[in-house]
Rosetta silent file (secondary structure, phi, psi, omega in degrees, C-alpha in Angstrom):
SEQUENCE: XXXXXXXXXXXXXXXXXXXXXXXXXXXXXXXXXXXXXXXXXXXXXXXXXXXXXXXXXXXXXXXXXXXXXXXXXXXXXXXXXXXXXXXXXXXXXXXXXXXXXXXXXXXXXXXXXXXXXXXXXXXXXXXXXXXXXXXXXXXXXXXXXXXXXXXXXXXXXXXXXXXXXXXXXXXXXXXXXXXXXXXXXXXXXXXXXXXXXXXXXXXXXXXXXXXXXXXXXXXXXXXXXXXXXXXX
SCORE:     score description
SCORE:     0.000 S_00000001
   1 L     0.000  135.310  161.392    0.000    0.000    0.000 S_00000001
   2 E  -159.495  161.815  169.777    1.158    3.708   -0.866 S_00000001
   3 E   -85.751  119.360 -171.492    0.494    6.889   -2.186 S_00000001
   4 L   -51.915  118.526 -170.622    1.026    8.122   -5.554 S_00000001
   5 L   -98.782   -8.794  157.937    3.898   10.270   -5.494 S_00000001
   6 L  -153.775 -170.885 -163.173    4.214   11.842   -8.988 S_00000001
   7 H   -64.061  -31.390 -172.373    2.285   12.081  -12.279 S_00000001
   8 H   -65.411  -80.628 -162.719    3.501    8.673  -13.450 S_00000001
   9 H   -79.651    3.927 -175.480    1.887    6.691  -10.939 S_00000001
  10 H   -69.086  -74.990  170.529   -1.022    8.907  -10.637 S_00000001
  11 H   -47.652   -4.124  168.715   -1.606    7.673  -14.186 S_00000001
  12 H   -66.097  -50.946 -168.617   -0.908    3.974  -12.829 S_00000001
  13 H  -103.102    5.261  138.141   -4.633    4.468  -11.306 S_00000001
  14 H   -64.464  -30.248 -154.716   -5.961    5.837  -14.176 S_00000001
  15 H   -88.352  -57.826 -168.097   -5.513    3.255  -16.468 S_00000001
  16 H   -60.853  -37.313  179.510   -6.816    0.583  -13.944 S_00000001
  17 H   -33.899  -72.124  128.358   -9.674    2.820  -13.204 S_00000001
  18 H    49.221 -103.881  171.337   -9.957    2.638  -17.355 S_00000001
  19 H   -83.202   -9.856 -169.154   -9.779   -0.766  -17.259 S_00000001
  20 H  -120.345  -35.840  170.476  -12.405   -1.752  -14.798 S_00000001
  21 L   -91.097  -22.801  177.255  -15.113    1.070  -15.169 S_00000001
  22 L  -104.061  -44.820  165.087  -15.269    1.557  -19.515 S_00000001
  23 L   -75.118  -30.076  155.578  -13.809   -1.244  -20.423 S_00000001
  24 L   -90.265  -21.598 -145.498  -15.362   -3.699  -18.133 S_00000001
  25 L  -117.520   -1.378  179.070  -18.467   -1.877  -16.522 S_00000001
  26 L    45.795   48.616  163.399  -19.159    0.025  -19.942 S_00000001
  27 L   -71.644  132.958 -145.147  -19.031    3.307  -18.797 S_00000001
  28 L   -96.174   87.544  170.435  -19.356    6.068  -21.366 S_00000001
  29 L  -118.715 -179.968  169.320  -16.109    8.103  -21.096 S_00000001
  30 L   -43.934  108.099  171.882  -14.010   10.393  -22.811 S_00000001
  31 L   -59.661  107.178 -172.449  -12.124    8.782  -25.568 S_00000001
  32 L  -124.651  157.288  157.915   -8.605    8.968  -25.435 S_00000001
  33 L   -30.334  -80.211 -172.583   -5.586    7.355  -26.611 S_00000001
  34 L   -54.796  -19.873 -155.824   -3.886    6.433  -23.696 S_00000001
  35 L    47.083   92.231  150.428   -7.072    4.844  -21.974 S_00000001
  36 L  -139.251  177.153 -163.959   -7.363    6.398  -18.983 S_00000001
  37 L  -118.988  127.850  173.947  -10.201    7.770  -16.627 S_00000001
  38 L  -139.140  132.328 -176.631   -9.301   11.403  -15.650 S_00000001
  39 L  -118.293  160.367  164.078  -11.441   14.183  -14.093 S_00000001
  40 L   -37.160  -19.502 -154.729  -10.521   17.702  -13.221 S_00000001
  41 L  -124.062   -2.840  162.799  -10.461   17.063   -9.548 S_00000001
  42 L   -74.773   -1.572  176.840   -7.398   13.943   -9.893 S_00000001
  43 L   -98.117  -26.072  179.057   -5.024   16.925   -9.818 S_00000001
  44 L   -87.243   -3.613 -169.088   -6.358   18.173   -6.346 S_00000001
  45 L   -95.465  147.843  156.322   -6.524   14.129   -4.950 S_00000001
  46 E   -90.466  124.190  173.269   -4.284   11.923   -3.033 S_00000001
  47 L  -123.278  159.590 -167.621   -4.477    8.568   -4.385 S_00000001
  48 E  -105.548  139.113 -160.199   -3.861    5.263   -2.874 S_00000001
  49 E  -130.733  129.352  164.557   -2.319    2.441   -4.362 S_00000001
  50 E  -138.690  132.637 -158.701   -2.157   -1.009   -3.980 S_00000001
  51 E  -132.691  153.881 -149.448    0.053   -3.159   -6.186 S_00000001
  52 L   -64.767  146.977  130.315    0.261   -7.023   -6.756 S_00000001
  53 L   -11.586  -80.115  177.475    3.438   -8.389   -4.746 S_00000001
  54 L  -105.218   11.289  142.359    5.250   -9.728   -7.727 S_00000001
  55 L   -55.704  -26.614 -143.571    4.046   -7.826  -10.766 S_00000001
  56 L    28.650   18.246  175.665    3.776   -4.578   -9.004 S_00000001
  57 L   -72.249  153.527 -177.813    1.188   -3.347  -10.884 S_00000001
  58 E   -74.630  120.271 -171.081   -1.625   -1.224   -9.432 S_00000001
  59 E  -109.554  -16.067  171.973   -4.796   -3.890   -8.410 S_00000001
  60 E  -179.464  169.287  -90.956   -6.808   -1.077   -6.588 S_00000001
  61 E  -162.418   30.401 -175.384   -7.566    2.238   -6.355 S_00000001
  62 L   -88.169 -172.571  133.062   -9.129    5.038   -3.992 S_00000001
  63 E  -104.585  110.027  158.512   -8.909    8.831   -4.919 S_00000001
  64 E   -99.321 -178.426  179.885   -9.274   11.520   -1.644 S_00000001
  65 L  -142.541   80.033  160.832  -10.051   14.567   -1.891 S_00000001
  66 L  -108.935 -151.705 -131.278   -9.359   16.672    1.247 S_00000001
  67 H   -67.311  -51.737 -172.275  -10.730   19.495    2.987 S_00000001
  68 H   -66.586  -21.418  162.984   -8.453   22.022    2.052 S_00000001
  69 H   -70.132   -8.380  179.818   -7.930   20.450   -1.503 S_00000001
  70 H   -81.110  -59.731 -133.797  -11.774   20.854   -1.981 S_00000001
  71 H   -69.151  -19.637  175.218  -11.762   24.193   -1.134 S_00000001
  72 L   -88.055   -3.304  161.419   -9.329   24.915   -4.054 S_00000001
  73 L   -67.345  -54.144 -166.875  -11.145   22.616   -6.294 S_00000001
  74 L   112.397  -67.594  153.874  -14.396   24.719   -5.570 S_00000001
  75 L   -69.494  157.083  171.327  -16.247   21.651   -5.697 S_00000001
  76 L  -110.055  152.262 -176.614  -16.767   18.237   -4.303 S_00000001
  77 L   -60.873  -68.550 -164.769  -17.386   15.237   -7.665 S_00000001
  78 L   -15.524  -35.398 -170.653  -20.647   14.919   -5.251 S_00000001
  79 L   -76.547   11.214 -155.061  -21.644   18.269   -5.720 S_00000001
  80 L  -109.667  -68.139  176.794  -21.791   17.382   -9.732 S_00000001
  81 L   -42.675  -64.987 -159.954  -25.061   14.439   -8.164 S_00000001
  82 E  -137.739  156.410  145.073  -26.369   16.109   -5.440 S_00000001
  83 L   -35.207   71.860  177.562  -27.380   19.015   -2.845 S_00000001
  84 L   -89.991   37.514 -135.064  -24.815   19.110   -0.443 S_00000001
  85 L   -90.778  -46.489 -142.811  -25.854   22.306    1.245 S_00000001
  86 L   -96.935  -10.178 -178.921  -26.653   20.391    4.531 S_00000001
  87 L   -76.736  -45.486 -148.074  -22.840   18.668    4.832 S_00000001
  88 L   -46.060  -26.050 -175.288  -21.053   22.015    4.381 S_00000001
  89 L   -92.207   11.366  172.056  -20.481   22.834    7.808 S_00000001
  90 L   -90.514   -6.798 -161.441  -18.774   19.904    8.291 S_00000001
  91 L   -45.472  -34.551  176.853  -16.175   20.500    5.548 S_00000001
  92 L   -80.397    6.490 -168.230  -13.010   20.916    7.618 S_00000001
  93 L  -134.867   -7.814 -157.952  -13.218   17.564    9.282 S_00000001
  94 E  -123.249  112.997 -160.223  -14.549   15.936    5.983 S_00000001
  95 E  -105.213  169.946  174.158  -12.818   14.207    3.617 S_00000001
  96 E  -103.977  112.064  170.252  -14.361   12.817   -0.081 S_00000001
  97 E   -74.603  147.956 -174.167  -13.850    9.398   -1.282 S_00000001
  98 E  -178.428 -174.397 -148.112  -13.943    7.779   -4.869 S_00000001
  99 L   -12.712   93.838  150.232  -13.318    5.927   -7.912 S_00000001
 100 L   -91.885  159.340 -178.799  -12.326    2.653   -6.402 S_00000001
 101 L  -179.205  162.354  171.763  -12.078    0.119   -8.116 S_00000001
 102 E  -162.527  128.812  170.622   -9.666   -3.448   -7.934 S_00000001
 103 L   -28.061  135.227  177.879   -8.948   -5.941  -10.868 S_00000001
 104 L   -74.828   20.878  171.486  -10.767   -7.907  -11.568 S_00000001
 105 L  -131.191   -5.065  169.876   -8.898  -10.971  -10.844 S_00000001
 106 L  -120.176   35.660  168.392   -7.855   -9.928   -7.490 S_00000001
 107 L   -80.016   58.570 -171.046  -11.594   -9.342   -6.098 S_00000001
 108 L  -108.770   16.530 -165.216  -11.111  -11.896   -2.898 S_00000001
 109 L   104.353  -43.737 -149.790  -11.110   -9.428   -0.262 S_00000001
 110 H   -76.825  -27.208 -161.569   -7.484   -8.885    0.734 S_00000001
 111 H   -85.623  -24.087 -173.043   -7.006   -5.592   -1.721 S_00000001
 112 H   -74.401  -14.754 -170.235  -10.566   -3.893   -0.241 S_00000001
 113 H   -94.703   -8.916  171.513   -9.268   -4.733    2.957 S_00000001
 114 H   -97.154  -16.059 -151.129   -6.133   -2.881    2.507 S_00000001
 115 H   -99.197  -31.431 -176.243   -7.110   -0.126    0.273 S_00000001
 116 H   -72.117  -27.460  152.292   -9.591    0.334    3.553 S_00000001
 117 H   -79.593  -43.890  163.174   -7.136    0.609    5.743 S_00000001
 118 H   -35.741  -37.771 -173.660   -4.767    2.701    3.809 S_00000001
 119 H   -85.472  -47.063  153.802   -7.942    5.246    4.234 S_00000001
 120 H   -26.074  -73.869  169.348   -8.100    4.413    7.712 S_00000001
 121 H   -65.109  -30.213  173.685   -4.685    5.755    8.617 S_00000001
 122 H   -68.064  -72.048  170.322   -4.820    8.677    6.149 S_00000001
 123 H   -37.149  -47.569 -177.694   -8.201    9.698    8.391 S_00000001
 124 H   -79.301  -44.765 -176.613   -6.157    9.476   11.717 S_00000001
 125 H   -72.424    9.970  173.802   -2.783   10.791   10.934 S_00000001
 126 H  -139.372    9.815  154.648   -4.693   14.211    9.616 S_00000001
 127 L    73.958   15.717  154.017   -7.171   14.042   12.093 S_00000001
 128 L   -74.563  161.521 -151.882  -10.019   13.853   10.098 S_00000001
 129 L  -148.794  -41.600  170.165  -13.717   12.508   11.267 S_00000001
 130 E  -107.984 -179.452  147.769  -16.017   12.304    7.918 S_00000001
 131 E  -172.235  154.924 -160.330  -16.096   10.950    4.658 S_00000001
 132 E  -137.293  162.157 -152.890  -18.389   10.980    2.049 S_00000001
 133 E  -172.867  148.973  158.014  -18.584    9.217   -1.187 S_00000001
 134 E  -103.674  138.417 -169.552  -20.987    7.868   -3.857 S_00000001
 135 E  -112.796  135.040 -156.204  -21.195    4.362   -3.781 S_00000001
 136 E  -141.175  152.502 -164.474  -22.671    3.668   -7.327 S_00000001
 137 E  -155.455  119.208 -158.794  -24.551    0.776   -8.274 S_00000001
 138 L   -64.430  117.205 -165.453  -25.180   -0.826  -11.550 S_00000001
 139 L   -80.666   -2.714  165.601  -28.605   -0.407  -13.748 S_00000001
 140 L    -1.233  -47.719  165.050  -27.873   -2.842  -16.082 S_00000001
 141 L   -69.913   -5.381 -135.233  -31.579   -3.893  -15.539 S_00000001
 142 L    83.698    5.500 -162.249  -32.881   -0.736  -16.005 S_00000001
 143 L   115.418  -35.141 -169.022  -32.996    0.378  -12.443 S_00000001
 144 H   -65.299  -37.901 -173.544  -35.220   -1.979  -10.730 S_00000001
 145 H   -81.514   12.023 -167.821  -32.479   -3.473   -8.821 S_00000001
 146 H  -106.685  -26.728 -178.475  -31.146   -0.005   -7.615 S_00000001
 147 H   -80.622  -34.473 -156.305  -34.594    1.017   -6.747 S_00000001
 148 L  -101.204    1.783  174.665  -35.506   -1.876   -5.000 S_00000001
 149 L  -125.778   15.042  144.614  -31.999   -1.697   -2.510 S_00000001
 150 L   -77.978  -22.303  162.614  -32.953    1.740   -2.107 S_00000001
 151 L   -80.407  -20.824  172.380  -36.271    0.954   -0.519 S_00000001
 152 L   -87.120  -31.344  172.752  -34.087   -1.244    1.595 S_00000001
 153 L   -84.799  -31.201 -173.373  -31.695    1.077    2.397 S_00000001
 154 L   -63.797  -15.384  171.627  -34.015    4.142    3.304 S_00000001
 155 L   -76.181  -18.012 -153.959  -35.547    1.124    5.768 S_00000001
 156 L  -138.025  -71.563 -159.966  -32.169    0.327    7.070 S_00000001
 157 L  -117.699   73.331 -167.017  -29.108    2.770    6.999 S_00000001
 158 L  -121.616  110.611  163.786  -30.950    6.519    6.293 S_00000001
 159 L   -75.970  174.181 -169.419  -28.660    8.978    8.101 S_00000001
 160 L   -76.464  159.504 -174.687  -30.318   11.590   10.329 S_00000001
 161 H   -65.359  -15.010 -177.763  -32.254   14.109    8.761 S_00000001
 162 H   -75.014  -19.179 -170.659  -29.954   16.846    9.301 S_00000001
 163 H  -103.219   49.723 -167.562  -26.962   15.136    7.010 S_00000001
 164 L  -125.315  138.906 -163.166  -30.068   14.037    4.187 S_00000001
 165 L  -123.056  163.347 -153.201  -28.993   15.373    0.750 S_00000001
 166 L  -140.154  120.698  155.241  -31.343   15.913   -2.501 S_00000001
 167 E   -66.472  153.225  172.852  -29.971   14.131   -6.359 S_00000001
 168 L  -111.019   17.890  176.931  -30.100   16.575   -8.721 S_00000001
 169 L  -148.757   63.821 -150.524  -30.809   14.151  -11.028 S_00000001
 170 E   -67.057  137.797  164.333  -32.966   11.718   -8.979 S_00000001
 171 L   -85.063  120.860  163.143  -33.465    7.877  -10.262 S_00000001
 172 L   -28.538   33.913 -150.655  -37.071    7.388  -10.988 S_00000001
 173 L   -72.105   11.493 -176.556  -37.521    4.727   -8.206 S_00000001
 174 L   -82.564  -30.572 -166.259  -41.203    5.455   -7.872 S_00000001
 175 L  -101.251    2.048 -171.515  -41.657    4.133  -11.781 S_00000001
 176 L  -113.629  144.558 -174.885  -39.606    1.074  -10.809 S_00000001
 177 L   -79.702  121.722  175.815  -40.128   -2.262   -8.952 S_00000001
 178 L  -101.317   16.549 -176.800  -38.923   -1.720   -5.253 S_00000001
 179 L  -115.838   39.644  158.557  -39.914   -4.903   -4.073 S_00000001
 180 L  -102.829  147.246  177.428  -37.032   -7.438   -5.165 S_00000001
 181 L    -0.650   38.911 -174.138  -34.490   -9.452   -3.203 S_00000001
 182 L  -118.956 -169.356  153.861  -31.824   -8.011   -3.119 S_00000001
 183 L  -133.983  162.461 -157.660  -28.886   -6.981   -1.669 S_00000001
 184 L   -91.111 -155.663 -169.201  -26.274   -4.423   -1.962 S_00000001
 185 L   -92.865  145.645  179.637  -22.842   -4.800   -4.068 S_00000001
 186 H   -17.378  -70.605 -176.628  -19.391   -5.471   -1.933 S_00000001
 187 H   -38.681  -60.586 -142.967  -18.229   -2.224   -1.699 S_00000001
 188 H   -65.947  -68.578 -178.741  -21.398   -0.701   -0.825 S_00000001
 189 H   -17.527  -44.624 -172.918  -22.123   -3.579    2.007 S_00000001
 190 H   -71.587  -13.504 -168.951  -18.808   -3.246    3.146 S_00000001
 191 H   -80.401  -59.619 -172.130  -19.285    0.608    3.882 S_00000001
 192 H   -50.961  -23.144 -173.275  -22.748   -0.442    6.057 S_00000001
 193 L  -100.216   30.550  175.227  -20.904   -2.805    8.273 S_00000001
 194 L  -117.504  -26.184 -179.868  -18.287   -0.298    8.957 S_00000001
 195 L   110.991   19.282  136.219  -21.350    1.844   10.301 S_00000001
 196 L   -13.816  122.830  168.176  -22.182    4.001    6.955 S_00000001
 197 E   -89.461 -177.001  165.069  -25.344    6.192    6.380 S_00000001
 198 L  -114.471  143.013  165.949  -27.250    6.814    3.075 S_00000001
 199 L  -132.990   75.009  144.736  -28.102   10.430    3.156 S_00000001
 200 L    96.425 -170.432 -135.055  -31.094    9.614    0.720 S_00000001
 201 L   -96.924  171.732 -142.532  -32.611    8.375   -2.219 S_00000001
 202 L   -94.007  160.629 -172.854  -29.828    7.396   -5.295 S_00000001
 203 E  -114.909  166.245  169.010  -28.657   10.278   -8.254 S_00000001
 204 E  -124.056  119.931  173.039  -28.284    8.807  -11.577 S_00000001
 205 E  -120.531  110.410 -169.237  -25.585    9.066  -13.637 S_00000001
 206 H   -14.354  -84.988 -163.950  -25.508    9.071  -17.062 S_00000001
 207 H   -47.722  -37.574  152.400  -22.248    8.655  -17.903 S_00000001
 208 H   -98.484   35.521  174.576  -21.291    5.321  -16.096 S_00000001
 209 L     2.149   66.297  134.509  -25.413    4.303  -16.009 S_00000001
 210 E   -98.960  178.987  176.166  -25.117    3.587  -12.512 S_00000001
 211 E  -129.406  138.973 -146.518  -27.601    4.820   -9.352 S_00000001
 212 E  -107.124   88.613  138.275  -25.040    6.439   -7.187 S_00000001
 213 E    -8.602   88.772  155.349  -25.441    6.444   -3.308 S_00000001
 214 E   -98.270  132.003 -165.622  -24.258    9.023   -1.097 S_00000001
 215 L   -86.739  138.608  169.443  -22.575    7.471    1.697 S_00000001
 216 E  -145.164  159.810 -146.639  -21.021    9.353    4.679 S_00000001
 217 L  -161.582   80.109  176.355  -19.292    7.891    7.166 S_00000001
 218 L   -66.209   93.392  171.213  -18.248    9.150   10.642 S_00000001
 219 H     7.696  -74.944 -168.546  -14.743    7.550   12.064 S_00000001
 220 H   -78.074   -1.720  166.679  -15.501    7.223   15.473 S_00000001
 221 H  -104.181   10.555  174.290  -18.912    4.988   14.346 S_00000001
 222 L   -69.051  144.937 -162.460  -16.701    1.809   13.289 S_00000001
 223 L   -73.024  160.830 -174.487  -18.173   -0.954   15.515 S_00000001
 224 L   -67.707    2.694  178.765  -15.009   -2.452   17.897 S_00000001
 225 L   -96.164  -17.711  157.754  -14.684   -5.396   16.112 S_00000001
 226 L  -140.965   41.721  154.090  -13.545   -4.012   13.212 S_00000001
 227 H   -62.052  -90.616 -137.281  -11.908   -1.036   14.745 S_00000001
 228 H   -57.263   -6.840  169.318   -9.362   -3.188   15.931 S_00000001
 229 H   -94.531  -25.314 -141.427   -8.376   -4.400   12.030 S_00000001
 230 H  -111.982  -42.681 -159.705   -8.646   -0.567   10.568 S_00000001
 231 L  -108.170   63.120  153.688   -7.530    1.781   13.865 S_00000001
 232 L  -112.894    0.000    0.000   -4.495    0.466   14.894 S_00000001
């Protein structure tokens, strides 16, 4: 685990980024030559790296974005989804997480559990307390199954009304079947059992045709059991 330390490897977590949201996940992005996924706001991020043992190649992925790098950004990517008018005073303690991703041949656990720790320590050693994030979740079906773990989540993990946020491009889940099985995708699961909110119903975004979550996530709410892998 490390942090990208120049331009080079910065572009190490584009290309897997790349490779795992346009080329596998068919996400509609700019076309470019090199194939990589780059946004305005990867010049203001710290990103975290995790690379195979003997290959070294990058295998996952986060991007942060914190407080004081937002404020010279102007923006949070969130603020592109949603109303974040009700977060704002938290902004010095709060940092934003995003485009994760991990190869797709090393999805057993071991890289989410590192790249989460890696985030872990980056929160303590700068004395940060939130983070917020969209946790995005694939429409393939049309929607139904993102509607239908959205009716599950506003039943289950719905932050308090004071941190509840507005899409500015809201998924239809009203025209959609909310009542199947389901459950949510790794990541996002893995967020709830850490002690994650929802702060409200999912934004839709075109451009990777996912229904995007925002998650936030106070430090100090990881339950002790798995404090004791992430806060040591």
């Amino acid at each position: 685990m490390s942090w990208a330390q120049d331009e080079n490897e910065i572009r190490e977590a584009q290309q897997l980024r790349y490779k795992v949201f346009a080329e596998e996940m068919g996400a509609h992005l700019i076309s470019n030559y090199e194939k990589i996924d780059k946004d305005i706001l990867d010049q203001y991020c710290d990103h975290l790296l995790i690379r195979d043992t003997e290959t070294l190649k990058v295998i996952g992925t986060y991007r942060v974005l914190p407080p004081q790098k937002a404020k010279e950004a102007g923006f949070y990517y969130s603020d592109l989804e949603f109303h974040l008018d009700r977060l704002m005073h938290l902004s010095d303690k709060m940092v934003e997480v995003g485009r994760s991703c991990v190869h797709k041949d090393f999805r057993t656990g071991g890289v989410i559990m590192a790249l989460w720790s890696g985030l872990a320590d980056y929160m303590k050693k700068n004395n940060y307390e939130v983070m917020i994030g969209c946790a995005s979740v694939p429409m393939g079906d049309g929607g139904h199954y993102a509607a239908s773990l959205a009716k599950k989540i506003n039943a289950l993990h719905l932050s308090p009304l004071e941190y509840r946020v507005t899409p500015k491009l809201p998924l239809p889940i009203h025209e959609l079947d909310q009542d199947l099985n389901v459950e949510p995708p790794a990541l996002l699961k893995g967020y709830l059992r850490l002690g994650a909110k929802v702060c409200g119903d999912p934004a839709w975004d075109p451009d990777f045709n996912t229904a995007d979550f925002l998650t936030m996530f106070f430090l100090k709410d990881i339950p002790p059991r798995y404090a004791k892998h992430f806060l040591v």
